[in-house]
DSSP file (Angstrom, degrees, kcal/mol; ACC not computed):
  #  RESIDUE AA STRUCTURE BP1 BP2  ACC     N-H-->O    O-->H-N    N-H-->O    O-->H-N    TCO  KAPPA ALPHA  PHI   PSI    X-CA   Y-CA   Z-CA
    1    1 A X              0   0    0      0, 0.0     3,-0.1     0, 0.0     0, 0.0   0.000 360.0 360.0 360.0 130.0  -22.2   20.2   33.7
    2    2 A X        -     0   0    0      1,-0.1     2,-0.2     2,-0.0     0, 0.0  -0.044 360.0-109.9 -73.3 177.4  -18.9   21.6   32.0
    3    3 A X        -     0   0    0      1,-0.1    -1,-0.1     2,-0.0     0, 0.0  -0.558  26.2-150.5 -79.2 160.3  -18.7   25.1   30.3
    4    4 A X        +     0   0    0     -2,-0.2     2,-0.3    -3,-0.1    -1,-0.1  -0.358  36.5 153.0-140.5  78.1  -18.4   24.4   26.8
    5    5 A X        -     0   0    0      1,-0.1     2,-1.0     0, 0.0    -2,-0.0  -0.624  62.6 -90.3 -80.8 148.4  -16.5   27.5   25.8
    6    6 A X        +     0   0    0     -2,-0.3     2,-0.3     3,-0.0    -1,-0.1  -0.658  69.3 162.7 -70.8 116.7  -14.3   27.5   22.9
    7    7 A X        -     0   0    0     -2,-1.0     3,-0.1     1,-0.1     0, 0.0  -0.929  47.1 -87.2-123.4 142.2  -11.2   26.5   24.8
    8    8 A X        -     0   0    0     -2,-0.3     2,-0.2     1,-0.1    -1,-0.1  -0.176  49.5-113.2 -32.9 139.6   -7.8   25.1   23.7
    9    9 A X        +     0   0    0      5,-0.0     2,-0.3    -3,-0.0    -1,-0.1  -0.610  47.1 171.9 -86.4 145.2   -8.0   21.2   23.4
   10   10 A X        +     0   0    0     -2,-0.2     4,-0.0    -3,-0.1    -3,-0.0  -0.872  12.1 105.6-147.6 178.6   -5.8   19.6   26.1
   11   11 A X  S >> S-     0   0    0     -2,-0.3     3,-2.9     2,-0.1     4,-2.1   0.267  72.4 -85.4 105.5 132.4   -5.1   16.2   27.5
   12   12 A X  H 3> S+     0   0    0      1,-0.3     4,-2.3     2,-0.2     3,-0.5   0.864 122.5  52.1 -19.8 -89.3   -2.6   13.2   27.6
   13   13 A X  H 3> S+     0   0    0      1,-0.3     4,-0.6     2,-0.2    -1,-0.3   0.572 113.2  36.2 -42.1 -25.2   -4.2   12.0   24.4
   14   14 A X  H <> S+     0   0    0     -3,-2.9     4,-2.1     2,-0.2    -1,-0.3   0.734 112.9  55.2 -91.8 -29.4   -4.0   14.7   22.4
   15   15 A X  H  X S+     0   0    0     -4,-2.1     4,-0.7    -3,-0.5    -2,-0.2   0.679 114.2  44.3 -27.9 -43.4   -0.8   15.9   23.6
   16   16 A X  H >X S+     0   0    0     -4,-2.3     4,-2.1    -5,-0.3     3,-1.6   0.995 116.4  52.3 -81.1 -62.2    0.8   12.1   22.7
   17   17 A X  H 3X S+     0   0    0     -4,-0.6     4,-1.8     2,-0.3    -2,-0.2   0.808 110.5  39.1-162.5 -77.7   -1.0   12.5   19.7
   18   18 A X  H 3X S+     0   0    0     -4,-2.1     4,-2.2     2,-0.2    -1,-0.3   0.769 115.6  54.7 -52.0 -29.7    0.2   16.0   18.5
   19   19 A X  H <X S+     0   0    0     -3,-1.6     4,-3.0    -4,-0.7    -2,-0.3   0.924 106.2  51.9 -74.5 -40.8    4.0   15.1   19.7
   20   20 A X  H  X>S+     0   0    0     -4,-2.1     4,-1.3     1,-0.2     5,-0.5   0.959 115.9  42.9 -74.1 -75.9    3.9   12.0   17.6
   21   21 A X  H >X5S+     0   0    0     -4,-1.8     4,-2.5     1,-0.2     3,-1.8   0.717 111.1  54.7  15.6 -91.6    2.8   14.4   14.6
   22   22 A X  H 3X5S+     0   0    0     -4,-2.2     4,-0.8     1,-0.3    -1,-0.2   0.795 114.0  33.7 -30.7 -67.1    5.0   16.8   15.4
   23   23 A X  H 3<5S+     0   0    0     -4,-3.0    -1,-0.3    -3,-0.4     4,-0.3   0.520 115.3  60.9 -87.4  11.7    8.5   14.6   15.3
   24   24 A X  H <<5S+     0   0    0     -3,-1.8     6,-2.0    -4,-1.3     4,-0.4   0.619 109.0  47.0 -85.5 -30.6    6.9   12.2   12.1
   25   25 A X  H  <<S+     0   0    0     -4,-2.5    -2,-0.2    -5,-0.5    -1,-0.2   0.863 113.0  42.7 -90.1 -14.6    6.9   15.5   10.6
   26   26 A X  S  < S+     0   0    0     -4,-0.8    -1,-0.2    -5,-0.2    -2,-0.2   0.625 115.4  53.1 -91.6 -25.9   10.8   16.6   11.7
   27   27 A X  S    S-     0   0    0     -4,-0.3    -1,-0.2     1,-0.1    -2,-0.2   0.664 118.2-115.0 -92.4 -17.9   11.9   13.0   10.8
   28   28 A X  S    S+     0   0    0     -4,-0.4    -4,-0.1    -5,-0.0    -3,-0.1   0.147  83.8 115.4 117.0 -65.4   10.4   13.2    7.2
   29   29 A X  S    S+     0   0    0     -6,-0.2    -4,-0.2     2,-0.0     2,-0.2   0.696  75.4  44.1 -17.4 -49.3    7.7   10.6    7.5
   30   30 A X  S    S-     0   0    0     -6,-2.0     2,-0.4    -9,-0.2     3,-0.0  -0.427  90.5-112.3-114.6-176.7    4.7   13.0    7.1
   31   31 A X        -     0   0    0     -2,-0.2     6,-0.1     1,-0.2    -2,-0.0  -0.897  18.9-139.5-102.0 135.0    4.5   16.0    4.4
   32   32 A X  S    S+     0   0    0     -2,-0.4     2,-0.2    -7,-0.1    -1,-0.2   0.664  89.1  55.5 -80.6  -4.3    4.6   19.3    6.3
   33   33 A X  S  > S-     0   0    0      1,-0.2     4,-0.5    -3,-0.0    -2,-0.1  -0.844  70.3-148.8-106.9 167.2    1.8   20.6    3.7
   34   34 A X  T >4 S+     0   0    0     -2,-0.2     3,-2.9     2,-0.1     4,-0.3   0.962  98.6  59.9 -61.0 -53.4   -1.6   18.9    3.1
   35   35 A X  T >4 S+     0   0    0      1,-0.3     3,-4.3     2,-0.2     4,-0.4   0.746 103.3  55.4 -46.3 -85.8   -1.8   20.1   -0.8
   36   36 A X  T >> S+     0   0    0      1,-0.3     4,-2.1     2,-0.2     3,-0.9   0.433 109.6  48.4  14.9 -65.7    1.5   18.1   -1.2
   37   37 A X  H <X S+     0   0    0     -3,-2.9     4,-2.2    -4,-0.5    -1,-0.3   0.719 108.2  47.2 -55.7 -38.2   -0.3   15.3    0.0
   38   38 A X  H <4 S+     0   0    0     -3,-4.3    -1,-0.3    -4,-0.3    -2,-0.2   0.268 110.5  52.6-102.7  -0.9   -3.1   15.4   -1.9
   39   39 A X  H <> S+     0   0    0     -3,-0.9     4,-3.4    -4,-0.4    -2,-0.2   0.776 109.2  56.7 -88.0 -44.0   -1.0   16.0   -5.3
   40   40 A X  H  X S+     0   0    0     -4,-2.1     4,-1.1     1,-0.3     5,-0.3   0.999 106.8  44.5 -70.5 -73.3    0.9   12.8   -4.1
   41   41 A X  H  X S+     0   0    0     -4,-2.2     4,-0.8     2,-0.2     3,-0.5   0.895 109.6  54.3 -53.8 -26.1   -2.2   10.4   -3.8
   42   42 A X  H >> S+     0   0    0      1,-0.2     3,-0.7     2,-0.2     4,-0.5   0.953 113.0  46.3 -77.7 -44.8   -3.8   11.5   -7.0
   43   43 A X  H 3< S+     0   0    0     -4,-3.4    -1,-0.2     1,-0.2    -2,-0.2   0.550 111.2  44.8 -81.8  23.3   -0.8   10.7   -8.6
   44   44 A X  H 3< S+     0   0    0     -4,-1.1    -1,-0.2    -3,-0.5    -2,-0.2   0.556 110.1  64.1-108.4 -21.2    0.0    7.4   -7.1
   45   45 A X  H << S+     0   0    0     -4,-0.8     2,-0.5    -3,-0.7    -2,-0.2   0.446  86.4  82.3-119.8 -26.7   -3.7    6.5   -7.7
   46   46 A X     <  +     0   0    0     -4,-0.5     2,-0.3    -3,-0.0    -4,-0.0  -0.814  55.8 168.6-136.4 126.8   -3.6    6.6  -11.2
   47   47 A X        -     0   0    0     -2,-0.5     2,-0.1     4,-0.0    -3,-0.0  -0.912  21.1-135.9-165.8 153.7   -2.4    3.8  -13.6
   48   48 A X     >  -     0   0    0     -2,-0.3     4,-1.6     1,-0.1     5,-0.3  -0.143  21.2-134.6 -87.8 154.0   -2.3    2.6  -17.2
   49   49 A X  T  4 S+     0   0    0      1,-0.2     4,-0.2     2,-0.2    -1,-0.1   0.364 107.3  65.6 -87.3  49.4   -2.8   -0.4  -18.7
   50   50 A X  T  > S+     0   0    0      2,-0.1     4,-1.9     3,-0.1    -1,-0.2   0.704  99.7  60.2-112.5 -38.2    0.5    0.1  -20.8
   51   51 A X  T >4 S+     0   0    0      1,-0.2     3,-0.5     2,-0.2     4,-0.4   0.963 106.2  42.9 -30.2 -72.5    2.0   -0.1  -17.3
   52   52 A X  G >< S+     0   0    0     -4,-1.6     3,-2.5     1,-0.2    -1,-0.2   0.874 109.5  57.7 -48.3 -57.5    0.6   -3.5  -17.0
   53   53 A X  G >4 S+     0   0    0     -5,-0.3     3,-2.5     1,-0.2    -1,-0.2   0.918  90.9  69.8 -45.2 -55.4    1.5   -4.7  -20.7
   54   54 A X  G << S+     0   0    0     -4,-1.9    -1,-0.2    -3,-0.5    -2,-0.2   0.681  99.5  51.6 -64.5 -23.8    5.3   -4.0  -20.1
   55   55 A X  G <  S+     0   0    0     -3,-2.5    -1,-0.3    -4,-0.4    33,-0.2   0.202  73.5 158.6-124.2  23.0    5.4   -7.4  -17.5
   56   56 A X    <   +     0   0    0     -3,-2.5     2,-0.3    -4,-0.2    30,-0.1  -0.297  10.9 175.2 -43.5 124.0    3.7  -10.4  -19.5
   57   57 A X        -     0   0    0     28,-0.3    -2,-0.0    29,-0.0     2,-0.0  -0.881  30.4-118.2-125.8 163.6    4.5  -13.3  -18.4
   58   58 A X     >  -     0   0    0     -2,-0.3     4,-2.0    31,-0.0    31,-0.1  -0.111  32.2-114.2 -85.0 157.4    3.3  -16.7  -19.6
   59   59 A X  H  > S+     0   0    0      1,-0.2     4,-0.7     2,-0.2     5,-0.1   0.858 116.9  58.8 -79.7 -22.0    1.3  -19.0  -17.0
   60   60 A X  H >4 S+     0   0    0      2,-0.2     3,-1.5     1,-0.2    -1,-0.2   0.911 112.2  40.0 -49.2 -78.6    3.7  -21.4  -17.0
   61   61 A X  H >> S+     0   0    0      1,-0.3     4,-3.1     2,-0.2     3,-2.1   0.813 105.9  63.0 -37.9 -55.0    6.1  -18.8  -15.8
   62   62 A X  H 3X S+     0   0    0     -4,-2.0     4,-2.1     1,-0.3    -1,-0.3   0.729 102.6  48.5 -69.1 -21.6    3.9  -17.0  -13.6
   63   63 A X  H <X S+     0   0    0     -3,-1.5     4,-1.0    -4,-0.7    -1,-0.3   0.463 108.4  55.0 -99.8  15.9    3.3  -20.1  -11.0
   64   64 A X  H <> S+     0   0    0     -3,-2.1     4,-1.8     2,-0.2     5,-0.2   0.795 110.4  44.3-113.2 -23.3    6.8  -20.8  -10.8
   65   65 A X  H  X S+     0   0    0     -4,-3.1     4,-1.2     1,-0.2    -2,-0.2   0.815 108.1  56.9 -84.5  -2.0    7.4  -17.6   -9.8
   66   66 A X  H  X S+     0   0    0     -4,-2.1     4,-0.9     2,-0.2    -1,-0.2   0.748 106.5  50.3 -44.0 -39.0    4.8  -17.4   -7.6
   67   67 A X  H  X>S+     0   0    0     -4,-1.0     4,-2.1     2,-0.2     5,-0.6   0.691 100.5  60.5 -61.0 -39.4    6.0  -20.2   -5.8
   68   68 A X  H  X5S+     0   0    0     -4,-1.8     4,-0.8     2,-0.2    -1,-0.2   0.913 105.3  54.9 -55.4 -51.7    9.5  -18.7   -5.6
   69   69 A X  H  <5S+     0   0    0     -4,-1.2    -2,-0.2     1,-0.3    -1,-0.2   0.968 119.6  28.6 -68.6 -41.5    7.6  -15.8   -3.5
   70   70 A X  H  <5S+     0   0    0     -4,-0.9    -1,-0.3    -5,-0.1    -2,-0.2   0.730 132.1  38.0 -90.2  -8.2    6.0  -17.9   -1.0
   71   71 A X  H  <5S+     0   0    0     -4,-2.1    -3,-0.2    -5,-0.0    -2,-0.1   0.814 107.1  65.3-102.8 -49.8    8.8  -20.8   -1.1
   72   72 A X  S  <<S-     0   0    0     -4,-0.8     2,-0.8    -5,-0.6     0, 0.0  -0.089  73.0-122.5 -58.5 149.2   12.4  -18.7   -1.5
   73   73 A X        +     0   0    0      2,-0.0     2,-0.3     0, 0.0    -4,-0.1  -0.938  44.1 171.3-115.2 124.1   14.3  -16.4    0.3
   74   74 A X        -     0   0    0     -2,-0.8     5,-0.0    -6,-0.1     0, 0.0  -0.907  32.1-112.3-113.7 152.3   14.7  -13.4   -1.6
   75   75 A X     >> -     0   0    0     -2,-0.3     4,-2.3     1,-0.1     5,-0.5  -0.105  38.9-107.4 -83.7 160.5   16.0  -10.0   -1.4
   76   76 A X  T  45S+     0   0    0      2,-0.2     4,-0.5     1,-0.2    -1,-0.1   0.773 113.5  53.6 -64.3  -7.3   13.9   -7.4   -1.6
   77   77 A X  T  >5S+     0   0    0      2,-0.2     4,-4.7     3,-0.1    -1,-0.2   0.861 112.1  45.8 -83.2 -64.9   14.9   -6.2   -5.3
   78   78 A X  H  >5S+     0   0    0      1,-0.2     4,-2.7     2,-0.2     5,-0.3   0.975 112.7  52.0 -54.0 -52.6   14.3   -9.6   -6.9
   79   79 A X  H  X5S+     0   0    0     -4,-2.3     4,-1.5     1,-0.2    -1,-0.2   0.857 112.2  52.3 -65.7 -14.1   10.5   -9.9   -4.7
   80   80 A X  H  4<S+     0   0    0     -5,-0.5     4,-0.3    -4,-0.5    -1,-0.2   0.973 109.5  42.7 -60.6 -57.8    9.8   -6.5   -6.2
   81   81 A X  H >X S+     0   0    0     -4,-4.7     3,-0.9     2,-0.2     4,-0.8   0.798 111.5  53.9 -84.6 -28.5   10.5   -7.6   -9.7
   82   82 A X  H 3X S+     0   0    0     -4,-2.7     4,-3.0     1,-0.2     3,-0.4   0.925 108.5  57.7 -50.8 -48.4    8.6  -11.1   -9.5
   83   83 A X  H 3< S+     0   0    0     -4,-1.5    -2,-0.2    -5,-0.3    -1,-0.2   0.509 102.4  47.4 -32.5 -29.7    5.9   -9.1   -8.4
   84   84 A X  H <4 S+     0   0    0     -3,-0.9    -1,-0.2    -4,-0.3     4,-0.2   0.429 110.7  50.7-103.4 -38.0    5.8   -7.0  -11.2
   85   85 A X  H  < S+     0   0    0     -4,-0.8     4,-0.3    -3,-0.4     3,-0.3   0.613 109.1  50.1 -86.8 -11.6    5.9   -9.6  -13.6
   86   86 A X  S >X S+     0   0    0     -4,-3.0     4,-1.9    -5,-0.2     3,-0.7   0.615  79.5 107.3 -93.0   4.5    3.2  -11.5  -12.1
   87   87 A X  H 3> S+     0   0    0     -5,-0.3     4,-1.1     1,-0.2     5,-0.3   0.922  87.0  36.4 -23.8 -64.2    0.8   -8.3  -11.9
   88   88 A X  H 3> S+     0   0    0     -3,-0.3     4,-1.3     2,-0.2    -1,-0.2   0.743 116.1  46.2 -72.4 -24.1   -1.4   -9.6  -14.6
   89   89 A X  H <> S+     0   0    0     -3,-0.7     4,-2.4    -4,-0.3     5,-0.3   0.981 115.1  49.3 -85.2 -70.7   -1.5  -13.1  -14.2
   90   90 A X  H  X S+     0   0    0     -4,-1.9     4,-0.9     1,-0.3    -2,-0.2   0.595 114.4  49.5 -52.6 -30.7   -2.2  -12.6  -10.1
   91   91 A X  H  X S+     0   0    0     -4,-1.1     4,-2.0    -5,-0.2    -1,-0.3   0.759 111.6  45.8-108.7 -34.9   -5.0  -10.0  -11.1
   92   92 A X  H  < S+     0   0    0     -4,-1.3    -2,-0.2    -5,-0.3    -3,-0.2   0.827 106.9  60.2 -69.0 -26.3   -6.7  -12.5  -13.7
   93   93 A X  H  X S+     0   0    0     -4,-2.4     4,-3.1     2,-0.1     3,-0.4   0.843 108.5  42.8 -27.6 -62.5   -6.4  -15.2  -11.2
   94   94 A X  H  < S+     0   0    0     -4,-0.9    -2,-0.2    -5,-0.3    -3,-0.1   0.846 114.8  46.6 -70.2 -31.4   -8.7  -13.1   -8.8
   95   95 A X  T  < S+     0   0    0     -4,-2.0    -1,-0.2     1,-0.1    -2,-0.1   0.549 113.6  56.3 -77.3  -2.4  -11.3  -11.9  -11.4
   96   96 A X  T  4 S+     0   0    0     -3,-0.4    -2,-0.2    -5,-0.2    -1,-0.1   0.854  99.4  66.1-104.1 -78.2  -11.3  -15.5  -12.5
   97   97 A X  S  < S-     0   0    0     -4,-3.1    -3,-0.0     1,-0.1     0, 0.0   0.118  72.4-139.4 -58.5-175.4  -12.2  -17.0   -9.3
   98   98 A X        +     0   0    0      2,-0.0    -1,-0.1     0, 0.0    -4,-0.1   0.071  59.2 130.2-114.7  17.5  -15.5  -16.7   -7.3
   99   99 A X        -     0   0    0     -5,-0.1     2,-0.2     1,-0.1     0, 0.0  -0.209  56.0-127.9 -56.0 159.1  -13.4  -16.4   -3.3
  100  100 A X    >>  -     0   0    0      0, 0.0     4,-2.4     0, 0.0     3,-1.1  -0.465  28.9 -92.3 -93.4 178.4  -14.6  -13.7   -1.4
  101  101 A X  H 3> S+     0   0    0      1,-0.3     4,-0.6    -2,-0.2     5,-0.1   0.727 131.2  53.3 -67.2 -27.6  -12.1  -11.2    0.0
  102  102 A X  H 34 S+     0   0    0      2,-0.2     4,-0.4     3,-0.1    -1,-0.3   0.501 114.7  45.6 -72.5 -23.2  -11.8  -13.0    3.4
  103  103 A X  H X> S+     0   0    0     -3,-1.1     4,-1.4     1,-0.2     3,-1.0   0.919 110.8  52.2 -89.2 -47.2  -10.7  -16.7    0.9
  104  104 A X  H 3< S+     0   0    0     -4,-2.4    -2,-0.2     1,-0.2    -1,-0.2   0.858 110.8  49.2 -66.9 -45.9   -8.5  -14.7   -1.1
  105  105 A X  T 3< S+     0   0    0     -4,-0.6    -1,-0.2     1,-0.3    -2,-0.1   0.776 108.6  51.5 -19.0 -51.0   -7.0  -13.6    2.5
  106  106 A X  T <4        0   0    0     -3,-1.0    -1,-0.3    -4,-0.4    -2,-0.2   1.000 360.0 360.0 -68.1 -62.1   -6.7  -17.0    3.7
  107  107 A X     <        0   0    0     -4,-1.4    -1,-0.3    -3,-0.0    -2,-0.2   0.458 360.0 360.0 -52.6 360.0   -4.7  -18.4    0.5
């Protein structure tokens, strides 16, 4: 039976674990504070429906650029901005149907 002393945590896996941390956080990738973090997600979290308003598009509209996203090759500026206009349409689609989250998946 080990001691179970408060001891330093050790081991391959937490070692790997702590380096990968470590240079995500030197590179940029991670936030070096938590708070930061936690300012960042509440605002990313939070959106209006004026947002939403700004990218009507007609249905008409909306499948052909839908089609364009699964058919086309486009650059990443242009799939951004179909995206954007199809927001509403793509989210009234889903409230619409009866799929579960695994059909919606599938499509």
């Amino acid at each position: 039976v080990r001691d179970t002393d408060n001891k330093a945590p050790k081991g391959k896996l937490y070692a790997k674990y702590f380096n990968k941390i470590r240079s995500l956080k030197n590179h940029g990738l991670v936030s070096q504070s938590p708070s930061k973090k936690c300012k960042l997600e509440k605002n990313s979290l939070t959106r209006t429906s004026a947002a939403f308003n700004d990218e009507l598009v007609v249905k008409e509209d909306s499948k052909t650029y839908i089609s364009q996203l699964n058919h086309d090759e486009l650059s990443w500026p242009d799939i951004e901005s179909i995206w954007k206009k199809t927001t509403v349409f793509r989210l009234k689609s889903f409230k619409i149907s009866n799929y579960s989250a695994t059909d919606l998946q599938n499509t």
